[in-house]
Short mmCIF file of the C-alpha atoms (twelve columns), coordinates in Angstrom:
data_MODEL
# 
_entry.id   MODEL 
# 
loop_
_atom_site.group_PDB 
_atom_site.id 
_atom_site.type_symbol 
_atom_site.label_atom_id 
_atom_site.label_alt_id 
_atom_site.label_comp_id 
_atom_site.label_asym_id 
_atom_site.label_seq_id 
_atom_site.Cartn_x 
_atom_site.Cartn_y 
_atom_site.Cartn_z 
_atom_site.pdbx_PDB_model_num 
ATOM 1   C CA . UNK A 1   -16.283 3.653   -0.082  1 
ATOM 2   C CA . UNK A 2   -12.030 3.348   -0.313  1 
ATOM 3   C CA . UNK A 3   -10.989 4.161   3.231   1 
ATOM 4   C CA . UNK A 4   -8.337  6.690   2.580   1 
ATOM 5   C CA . UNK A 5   -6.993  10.096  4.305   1 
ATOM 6   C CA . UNK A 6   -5.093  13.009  2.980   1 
ATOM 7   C CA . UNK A 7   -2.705  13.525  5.784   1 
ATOM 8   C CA . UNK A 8   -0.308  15.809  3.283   1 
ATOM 9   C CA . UNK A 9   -1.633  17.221  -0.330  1 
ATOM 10  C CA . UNK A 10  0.649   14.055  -1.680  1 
ATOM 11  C CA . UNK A 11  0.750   11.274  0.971   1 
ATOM 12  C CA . UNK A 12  -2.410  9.178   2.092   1 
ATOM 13  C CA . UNK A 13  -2.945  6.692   5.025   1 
ATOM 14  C CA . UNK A 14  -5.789  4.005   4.568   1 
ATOM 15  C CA . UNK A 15  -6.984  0.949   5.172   1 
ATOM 16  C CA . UNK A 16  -6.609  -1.990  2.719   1 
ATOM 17  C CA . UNK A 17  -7.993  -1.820  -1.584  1 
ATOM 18  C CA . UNK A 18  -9.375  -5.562  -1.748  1 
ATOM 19  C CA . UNK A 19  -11.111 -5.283  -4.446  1 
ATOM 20  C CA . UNK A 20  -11.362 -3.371  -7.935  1 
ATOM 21  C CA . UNK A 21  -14.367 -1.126  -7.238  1 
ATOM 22  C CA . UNK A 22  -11.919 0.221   -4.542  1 
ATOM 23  C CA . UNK A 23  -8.857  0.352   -6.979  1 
ATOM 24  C CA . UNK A 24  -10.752 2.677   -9.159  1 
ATOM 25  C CA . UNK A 25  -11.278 5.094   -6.425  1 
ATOM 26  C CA . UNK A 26  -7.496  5.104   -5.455  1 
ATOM 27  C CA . UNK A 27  -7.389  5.789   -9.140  1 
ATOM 28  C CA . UNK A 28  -9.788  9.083   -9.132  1 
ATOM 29  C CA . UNK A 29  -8.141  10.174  -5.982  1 
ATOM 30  C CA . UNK A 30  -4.922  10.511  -8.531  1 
ATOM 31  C CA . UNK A 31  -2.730  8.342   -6.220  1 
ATOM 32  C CA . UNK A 32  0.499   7.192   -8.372  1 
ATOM 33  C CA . UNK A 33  2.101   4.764   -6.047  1 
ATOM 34  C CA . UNK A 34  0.749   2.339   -3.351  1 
ATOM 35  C CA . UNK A 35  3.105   1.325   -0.038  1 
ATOM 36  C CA . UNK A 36  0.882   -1.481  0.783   1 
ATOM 37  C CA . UNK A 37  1.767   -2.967  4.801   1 
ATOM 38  C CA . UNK A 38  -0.564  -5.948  5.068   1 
ATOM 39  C CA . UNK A 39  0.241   -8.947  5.312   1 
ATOM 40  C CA . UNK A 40  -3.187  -10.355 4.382   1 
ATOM 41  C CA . UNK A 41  -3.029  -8.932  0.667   1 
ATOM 42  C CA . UNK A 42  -0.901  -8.276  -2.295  1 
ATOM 43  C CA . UNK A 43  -2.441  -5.382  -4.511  1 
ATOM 44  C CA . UNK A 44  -0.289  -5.427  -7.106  1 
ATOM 45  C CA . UNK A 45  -2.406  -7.471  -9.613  1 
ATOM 46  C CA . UNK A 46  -5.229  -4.669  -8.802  1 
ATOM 47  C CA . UNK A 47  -2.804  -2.073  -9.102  1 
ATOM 48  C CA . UNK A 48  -1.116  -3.439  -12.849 1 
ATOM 49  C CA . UNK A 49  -3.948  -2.402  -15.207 1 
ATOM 50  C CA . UNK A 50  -3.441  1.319   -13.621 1 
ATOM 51  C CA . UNK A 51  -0.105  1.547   -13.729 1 
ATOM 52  C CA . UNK A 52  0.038   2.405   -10.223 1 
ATOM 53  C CA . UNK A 53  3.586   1.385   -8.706  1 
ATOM 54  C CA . UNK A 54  3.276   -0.851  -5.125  1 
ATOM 55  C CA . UNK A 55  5.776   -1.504  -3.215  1 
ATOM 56  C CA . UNK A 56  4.289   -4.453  -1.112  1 
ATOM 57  C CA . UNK A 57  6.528   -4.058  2.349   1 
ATOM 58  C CA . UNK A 58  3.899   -6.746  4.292   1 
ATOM 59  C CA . UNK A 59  4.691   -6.864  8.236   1 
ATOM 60  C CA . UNK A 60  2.318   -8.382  11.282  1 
ATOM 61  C CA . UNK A 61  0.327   -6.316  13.387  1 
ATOM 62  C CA . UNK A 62  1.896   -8.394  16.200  1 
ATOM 63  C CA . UNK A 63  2.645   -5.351  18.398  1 
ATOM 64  C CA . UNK A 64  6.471   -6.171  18.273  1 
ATOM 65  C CA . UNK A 65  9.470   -4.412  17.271  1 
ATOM 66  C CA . UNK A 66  10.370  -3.909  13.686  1 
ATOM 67  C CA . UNK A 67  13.024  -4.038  11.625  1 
ATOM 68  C CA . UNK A 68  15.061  -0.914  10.318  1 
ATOM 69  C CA . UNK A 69  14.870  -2.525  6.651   1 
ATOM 70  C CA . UNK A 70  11.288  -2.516  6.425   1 
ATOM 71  C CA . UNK A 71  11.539  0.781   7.087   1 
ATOM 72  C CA . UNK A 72  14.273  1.427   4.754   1 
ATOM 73  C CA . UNK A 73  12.323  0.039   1.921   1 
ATOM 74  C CA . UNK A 74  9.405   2.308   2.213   1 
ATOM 75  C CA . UNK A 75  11.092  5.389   2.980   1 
ATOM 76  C CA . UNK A 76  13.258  5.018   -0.525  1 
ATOM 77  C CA . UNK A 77  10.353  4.176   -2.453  1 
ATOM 78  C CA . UNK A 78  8.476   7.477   -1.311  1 
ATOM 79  C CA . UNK A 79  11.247  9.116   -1.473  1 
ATOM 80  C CA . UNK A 80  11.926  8.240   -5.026  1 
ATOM 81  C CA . UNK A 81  8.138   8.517   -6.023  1 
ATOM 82  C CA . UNK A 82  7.834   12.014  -4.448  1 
ATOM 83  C CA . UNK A 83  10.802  13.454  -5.955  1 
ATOM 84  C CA . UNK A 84  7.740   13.539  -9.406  1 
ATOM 85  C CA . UNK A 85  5.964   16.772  -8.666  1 
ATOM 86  C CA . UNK A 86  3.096   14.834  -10.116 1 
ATOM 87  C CA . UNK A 87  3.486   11.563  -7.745  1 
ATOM 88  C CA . UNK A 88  0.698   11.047  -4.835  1 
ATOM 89  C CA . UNK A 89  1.407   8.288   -2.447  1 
ATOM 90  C CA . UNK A 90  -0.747  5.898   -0.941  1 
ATOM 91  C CA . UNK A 91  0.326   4.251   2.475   1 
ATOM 92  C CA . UNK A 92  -2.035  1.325   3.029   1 
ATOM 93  C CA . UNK A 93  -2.465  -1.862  5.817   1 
ATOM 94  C CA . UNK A 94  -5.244  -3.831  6.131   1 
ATOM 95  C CA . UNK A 95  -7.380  -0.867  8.589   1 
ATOM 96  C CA . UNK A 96  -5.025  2.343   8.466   1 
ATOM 97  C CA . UNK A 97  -4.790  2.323   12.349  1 
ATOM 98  C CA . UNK A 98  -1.068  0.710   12.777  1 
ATOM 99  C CA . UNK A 99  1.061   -0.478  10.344  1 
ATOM 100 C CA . UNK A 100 0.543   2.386   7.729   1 
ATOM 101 C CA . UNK A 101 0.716   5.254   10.292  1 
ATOM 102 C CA . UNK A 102 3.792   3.853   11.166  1 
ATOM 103 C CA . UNK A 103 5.595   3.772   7.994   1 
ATOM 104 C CA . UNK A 104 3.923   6.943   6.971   1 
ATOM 105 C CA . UNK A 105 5.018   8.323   10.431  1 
ATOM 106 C CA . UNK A 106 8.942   6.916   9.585   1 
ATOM 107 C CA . UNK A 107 8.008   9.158   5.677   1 
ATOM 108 C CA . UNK A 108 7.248   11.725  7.664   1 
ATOM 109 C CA . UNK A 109 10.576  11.458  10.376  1 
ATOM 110 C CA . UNK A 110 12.589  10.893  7.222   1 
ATOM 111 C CA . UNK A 111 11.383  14.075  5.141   1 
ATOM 112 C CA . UNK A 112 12.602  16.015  8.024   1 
ATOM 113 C CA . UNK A 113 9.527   16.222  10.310  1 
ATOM 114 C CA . UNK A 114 10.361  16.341  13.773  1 
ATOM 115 C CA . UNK A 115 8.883   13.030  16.104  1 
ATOM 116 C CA . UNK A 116 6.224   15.188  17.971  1 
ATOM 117 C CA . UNK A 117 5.394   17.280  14.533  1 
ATOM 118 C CA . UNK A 118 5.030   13.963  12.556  1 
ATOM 119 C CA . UNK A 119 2.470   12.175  15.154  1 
ATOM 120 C CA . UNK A 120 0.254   15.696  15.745  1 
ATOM 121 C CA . UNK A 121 -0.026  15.765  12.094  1 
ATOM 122 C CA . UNK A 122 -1.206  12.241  11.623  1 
ATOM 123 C CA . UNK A 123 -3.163  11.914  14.638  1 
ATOM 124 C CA . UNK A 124 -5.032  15.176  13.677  1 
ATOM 125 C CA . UNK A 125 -5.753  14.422  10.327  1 
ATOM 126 C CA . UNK A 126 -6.523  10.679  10.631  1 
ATOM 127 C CA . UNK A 127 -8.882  9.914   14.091  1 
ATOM 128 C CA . UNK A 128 -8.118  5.933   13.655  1 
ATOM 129 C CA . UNK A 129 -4.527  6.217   14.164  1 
ATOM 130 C CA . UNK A 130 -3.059  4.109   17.027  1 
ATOM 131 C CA . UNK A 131 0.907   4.859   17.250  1 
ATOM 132 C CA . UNK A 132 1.863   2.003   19.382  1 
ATOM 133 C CA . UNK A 133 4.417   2.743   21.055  1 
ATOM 134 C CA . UNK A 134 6.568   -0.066  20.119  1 
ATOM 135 C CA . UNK A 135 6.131   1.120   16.495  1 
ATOM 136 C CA . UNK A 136 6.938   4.719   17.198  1 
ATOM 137 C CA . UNK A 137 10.151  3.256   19.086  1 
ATOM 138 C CA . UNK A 138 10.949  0.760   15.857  1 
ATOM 139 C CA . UNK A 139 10.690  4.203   13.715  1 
ATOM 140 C CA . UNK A 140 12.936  6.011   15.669  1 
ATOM 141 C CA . UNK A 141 15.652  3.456   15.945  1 
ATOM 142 C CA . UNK A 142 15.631  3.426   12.051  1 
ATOM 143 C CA . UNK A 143 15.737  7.241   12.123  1 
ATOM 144 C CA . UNK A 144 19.077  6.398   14.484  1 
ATOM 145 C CA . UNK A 145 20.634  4.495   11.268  1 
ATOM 146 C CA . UNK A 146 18.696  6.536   8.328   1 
ATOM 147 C CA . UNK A 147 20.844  8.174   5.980   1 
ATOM 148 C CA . UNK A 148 19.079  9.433   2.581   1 
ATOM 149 C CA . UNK A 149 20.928  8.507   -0.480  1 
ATOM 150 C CA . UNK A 150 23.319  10.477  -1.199  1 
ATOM 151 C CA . UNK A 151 24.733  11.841  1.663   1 
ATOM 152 C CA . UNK A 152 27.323  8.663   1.882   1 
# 
């Protein structure tokens, strides 16, 4: 069974697809497009026969700071992916415990959610989540330098 939590009505945090019988249930769940964090796989060849966009944005669970750009990267393609009514997003790593709660947590911080709102509401809808502290730290130094295009 696809590991995968509804932590908005359009934004999901789970661990990684693999393998087709899992694709297919991504699929059924109606997700559109795929942030996939893991290193360890690239889903895009699952994802191509669905027409599901990824955006493959692969960091290490290392438990060290992270760049603003990767960051950047995700937040503008959920950004652009949300702004379809229709669109349902799909924030994957390889176990949905660090990686994808952060980026989905920087989604979150970027859509307008306060720090303390954003974590409550992934924490309480997804049990798994671990918000390192170093990644909630990398998220809000990119929320120091985020500015949504266009507002130049």
């Amino acid at each position: 069974m696809m590991d995968l939590t509804w932590v908005t009505p359009r934004i999901a945090v789970g661990g990684g697809i693999w393998h087709e019988a899992n694709m297919i249930e991504v699929v059924r769940a109606g997700v559109t497009h795929i942030i996939n964090m893991q290193v360890e796989f690239d889903d895009r060849k699952l994802a191509d026969p669905y027409g599901i966009d990824v955006l493959w944005n692969p960091v290490d669970d290392d438990f060290l700071p992270k760049p603003p750009e990767v960051f950047q990267r995700g937040v503008e393609f959920a950004t652009a992916a949300l702004q379809n009514d229709a669109a349902r997003l799909f924030v994957h790593c390889a176990a949905g415990v660090h990686r994808a709660p952060m980026m989905t947590l920087a989604i979150l911080r970027a859509s307008g959610l306060s720090l303390a709102d954003a974590q409550r509401l992934l924490v309480s809808r997804r049990n798994v989540v671990d918000l390192a502290e170093v990644y909630v730290r990398s998220v809000e130094n990119f929320m120091r330098s985020y500015a949504p295009a266009g507002n130049d």
